[in-house]
C-alpha positions in Angstrom: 100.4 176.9 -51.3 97.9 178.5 -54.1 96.2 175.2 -56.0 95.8 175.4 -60.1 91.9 174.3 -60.1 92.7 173.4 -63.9 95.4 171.3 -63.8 94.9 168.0 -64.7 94.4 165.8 -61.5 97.3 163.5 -60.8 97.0 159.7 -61.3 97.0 157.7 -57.8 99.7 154.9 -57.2 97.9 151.7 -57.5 99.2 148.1 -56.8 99.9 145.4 -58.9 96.1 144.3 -58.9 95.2 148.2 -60.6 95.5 148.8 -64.0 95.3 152.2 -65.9 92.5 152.4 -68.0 92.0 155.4 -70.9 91.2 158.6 -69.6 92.5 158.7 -66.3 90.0 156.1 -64.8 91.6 152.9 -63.1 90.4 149.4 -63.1 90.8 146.6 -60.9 92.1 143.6 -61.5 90.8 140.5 -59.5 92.0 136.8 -60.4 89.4 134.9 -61.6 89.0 132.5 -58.9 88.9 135.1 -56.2 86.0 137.3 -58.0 84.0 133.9 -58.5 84.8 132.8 -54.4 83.4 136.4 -53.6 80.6 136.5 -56.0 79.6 133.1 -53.9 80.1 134.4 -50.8 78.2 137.5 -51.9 75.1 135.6 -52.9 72.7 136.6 -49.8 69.8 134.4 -51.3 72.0 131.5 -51.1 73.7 132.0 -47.8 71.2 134.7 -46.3 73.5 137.3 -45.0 75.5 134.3 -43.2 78.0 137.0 -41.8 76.7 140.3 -42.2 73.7 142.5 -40.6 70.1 141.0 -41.4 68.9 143.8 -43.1 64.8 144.4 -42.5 63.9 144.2 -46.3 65.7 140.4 -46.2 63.9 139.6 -42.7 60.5 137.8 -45.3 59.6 135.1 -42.6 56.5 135.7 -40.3 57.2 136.2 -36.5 55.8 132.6 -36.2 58.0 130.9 -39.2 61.0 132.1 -37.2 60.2 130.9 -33.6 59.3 127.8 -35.2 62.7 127.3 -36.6 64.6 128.4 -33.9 62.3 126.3 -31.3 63.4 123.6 -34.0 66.3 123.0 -31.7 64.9 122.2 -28.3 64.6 118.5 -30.2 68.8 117.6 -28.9 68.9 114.6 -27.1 71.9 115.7 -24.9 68.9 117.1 -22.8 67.9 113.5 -22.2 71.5 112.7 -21.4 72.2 115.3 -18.9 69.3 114.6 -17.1 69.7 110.5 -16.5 73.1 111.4 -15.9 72.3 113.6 -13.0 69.8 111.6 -11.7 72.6 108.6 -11.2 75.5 110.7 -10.1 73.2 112.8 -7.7 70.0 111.5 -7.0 66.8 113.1 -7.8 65.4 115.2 -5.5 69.3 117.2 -5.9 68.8 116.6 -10.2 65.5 117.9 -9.8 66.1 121.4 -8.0 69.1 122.0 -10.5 67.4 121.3 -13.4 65.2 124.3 -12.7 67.7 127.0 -11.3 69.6 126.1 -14.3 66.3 126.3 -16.7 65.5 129.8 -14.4 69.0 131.5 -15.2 69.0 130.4 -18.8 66.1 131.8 -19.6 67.1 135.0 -17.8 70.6 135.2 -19.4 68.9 134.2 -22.6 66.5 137.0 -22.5 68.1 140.2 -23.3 70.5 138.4 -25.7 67.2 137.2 -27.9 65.8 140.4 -27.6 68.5 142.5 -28.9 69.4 140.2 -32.1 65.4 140.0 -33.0 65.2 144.0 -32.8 68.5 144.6 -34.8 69.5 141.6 -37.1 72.5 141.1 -35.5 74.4 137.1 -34.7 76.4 136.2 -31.9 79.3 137.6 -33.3 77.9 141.2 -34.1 76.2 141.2 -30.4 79.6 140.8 -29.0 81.0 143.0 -30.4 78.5 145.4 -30.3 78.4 145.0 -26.3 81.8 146.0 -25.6 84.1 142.5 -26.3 85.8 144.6 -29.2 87.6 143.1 -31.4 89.9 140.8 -30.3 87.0 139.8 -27.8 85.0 138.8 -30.4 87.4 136.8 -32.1 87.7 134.7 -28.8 84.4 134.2 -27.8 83.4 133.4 -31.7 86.2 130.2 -31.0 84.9 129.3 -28.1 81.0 129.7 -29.5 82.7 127.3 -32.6 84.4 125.0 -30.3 80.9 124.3 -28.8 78.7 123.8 -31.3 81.5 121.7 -32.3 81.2 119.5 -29.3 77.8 118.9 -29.4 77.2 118.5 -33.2 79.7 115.3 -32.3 77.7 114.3 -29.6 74.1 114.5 -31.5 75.5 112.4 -34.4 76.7 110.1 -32.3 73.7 109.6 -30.3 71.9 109.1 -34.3 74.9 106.7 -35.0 74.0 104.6 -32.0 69.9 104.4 -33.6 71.5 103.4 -36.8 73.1 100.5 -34.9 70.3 99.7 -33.0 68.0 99.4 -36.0 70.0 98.5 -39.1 73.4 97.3 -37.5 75.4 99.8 -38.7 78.6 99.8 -37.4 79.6 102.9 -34.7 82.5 104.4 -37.1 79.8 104.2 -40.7 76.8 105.9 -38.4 79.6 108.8 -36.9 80.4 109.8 -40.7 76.7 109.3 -42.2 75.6 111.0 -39.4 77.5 114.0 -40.0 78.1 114.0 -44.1 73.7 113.9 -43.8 73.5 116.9 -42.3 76.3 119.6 -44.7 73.7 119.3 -47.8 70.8 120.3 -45.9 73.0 123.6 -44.4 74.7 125.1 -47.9 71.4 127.3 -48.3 71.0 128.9 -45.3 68.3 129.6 -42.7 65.8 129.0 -46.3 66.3 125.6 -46.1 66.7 124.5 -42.5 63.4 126.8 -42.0 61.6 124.3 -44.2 63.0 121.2 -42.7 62.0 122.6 -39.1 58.4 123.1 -40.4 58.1 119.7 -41.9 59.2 117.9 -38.9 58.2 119.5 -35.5 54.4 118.2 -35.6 55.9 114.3 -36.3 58.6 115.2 -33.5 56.2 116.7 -31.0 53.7 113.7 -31.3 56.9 111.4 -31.3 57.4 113.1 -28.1 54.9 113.2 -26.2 52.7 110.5 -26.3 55.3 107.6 -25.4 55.0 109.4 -21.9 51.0 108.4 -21.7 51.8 105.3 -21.9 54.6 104.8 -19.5 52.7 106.5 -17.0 49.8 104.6 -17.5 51.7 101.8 -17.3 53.8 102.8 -14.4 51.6 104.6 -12.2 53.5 104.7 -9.3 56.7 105.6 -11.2 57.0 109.2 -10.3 56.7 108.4 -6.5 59.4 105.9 -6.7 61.5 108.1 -8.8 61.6 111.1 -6.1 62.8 108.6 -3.5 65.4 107.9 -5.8 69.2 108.4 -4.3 71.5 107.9 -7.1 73.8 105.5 -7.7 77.2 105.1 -5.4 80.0 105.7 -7.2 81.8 102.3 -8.7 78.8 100.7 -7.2 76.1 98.7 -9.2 72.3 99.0 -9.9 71.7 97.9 -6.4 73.9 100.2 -4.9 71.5 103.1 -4.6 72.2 106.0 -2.2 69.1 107.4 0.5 67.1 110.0 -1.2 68.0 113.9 0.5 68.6 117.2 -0.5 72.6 117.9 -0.7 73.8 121.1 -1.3 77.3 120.1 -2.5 75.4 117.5 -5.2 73.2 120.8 -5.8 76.2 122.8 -7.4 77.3 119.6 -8.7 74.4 119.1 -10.7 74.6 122.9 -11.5 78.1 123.2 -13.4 76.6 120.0 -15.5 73.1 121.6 -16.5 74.7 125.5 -16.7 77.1 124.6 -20.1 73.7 124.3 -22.1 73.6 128.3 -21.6 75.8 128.2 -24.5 72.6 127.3 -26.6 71.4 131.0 -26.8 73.9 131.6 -29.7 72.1 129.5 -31.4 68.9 130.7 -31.0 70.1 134.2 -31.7 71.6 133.4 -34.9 67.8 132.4 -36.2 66.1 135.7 -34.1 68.2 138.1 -36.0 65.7 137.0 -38.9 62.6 138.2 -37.4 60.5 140.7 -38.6 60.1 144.1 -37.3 57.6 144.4 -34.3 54.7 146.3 -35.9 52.3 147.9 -33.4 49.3 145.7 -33.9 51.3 142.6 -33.9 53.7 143.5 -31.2 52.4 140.7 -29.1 52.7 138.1 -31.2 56.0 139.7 -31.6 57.1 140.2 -28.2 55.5 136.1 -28.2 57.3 134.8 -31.1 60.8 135.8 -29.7 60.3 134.5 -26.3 59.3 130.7 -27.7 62.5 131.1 -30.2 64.7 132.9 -27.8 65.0 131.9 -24.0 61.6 129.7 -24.3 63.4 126.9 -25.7 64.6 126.4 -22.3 61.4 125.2 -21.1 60.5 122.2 -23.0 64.2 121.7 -22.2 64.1 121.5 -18.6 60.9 118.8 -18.9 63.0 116.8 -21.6 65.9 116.7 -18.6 63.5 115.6 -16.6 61.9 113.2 -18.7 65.5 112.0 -19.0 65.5 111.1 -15.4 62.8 109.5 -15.8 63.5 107.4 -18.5 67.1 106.2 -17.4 64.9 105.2 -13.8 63.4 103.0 -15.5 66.1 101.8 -18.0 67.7 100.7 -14.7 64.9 99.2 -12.9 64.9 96.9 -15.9 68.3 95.7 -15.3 70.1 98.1 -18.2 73.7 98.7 -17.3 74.2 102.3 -16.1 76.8 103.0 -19.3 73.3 102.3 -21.5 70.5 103.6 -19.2 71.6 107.0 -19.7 72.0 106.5 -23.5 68.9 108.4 -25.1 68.7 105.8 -27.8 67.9 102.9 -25.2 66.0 105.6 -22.9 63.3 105.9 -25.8 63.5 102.3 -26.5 62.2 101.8 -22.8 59.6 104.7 -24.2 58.6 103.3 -27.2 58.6 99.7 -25.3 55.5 100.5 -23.1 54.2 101.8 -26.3 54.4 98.6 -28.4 54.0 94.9 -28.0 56.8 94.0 -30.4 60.3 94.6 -30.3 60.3 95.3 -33.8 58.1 98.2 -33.8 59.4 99.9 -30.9 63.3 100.0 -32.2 61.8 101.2 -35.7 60.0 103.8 -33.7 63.2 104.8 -31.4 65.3 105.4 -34.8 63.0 107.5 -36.6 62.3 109.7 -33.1 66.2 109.9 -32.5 67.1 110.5 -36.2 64.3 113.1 -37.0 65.7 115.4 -33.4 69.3 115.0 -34.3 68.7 116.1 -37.9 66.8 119.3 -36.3 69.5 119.9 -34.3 72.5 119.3 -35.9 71.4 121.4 -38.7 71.0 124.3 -36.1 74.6 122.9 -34.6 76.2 123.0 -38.2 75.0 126.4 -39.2 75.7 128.3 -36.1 78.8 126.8 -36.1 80.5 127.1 -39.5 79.2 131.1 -39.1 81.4 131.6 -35.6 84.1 129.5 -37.3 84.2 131.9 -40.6 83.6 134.8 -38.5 87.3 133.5 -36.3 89.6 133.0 -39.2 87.6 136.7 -40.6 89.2 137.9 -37.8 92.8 136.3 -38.1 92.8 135.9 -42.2 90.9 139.7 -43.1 88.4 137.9 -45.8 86.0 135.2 -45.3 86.6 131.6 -46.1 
């Protein structure tokens, strides 16, 4: 059928939210509260491109700024946790060989996953989807990615809650909600802000770290001995109650299915990667450097913290803590801090501002990753982004 080039073209039906404007030309119309929800969702230098592609003229940080802030999380105390708990429920000699296969697959799993978000500015949610999940796949593993960070964000404030007890006597159900309302300010503004809270505090949480070590060792020297001949504890049996020291390859895979759930924490990591800079060719080993401390690397100062975990709950034990509170990471570090400092005083102030300053690290890692899978879910089931 022959078409009349100069006819006038014909007007397109349009919904109730499209109006017909003079000459032919249509207009939307948005209600007000909508264009002002989108406008704030819209605002990339608030929210940084929270659920979109990073694009490379946004990516500003230095390779370094952002392996800083994603090595920001290795600071979780859970590490601590999972490694006393091992060490009662399966000895250490079994704690000890799982601690590193699970470190070893981690950082192999973790690899390609932090490679691929750093190169193309993509999140968990985009590298799914990207590798083949589709889209309902996405949508699942971006509730079960939420549901984790979920989990643990409970579990590092409540570790901070107990430190708030310890120190000012706060009760349990006050620190839980301080603990978490503390932590939503420092998140509205993106990876900006928690970038800047990462650099301000890892040289105070490294030092914090490391040095209450020297001192137990120095004044333990025969600690580590003792702690390899260590059995465990027999289950509903007391301090005393300690099991012969031996390789078991049941405890083994035991200790495994414990350690292997932290694998989860390469989400994290790639939802600060997929901010680094483009790998120039005289920089690309600090490149290829910068993404392996932010990426998988975090999994190394994470498998000595499990292991300093042990270590600690060892000798929380030996000094006649109950077994509930030797693998608490609060009273671990006051056993720290203890061989550190002649007064009581000094050492709980020190154990609360060590166990506050690593839950706020990562709890702002464990509130930002999460509300960006939980957003990215009800994208998913809702078609707009709440």
């Amino acid at each position: 059928m022959p078409v009349d080039l100069a006819a006038p073209p014909v007007a397109p039906r349009v919904g109730p939210a499209v109006a017909e404007a003079p000459q032919g030309e249509a207009v939307q119309r948005v209600v007000k509260v909508r264009r002002d929800y989108n406008s704030w969702v819209a605002r990339e230098t608030m929210e940084d491109y929270a659920l979109r592609f990073t694009p490379r003229a946004f990516r500003k940080w230095s390779a370094l700024r952002v392996a800083n802030t994603a090595f920001g999380a290795a600071s979780f105390l859970v590490l601590e946790a999972v490694g006393g708990t091992l060490l009662v429920e399966y000895g250490f000699i079994n704690a000890f060989w799982a601690i590193l296969a699970t470190g070893l697959i981690i950082f192999m799993a973790g690899w390609p996953i932090s490679v691929y978000a750093a190169r193309h500015g993509v999140d968990m949610d985009l590298l799914t989807r990207g590798a083949g999940f589709g889209y309902i796949g996405s949508t699942i593993t971006s509730l079960i990615y939420a549901s984790f960070t979920f989990i643990f964000f409970a579990l590092e404030a409540a570790i901070m809650a107990y430190a708030l007890e310890l120190a000012f006597d706060i009760p349990p159900a006050w620190g839980y909600l301080l603990c978490a309302l503390v932590v939503i300010p420092l998140v509205t503004h993106g990876v900006t802000t928690i970038s800047r809270l990462q650099v301000w505090t890892q040289p105070l949480w490294l030092a914090m770290l490391i040095v209450p070590f020297v001192f137990v060792l120095e004044q333990h020297p025969t600690v580590l001995a003792d702690l390899w001949a260590f059995g465990g504890i027999a289950p509903g049996g007391g301090p005393d109650d300690v099991r012969p020291a031996g390789f078991d390859l049941m405890k083994f895979g035991a200790a495994m299915t414990v350690g292997i759930a932290l694998i989860t924490q390469m989400g994290e990591q790639a939802d600060y990667l997929r901010f680094m800079p483009e790998a120039r060719r005289d920089q690309r080993l600090r490149w290829w450097l910068a993404v392996t401390i932010g990426g998988p690397g975090w999994v190394i100062p994470g498998v000595l913290k499990m292991l300093a975990g042990a270590l600690l709950a060892y000798l929380a034990i030996s000094y006649a803590v109950p077994l509930d509170r030797a693998v608490d990471p609060t009273q671990m570090y006051l056993v720290a801090y203890g061989a550190m400092f002649s007064k009581v005083g000094l050492a709980v102030a020190a154990t609360a501002l060590f166990v506050c300053v690593s839950q706020l690290k990562i709890n702002v890692t464990n509130a930002y990753a999460g509300s960006l899978a939980w957003s990215n879910f009800f994208a998913r089931l809702t078609h707009s982004h709440p």
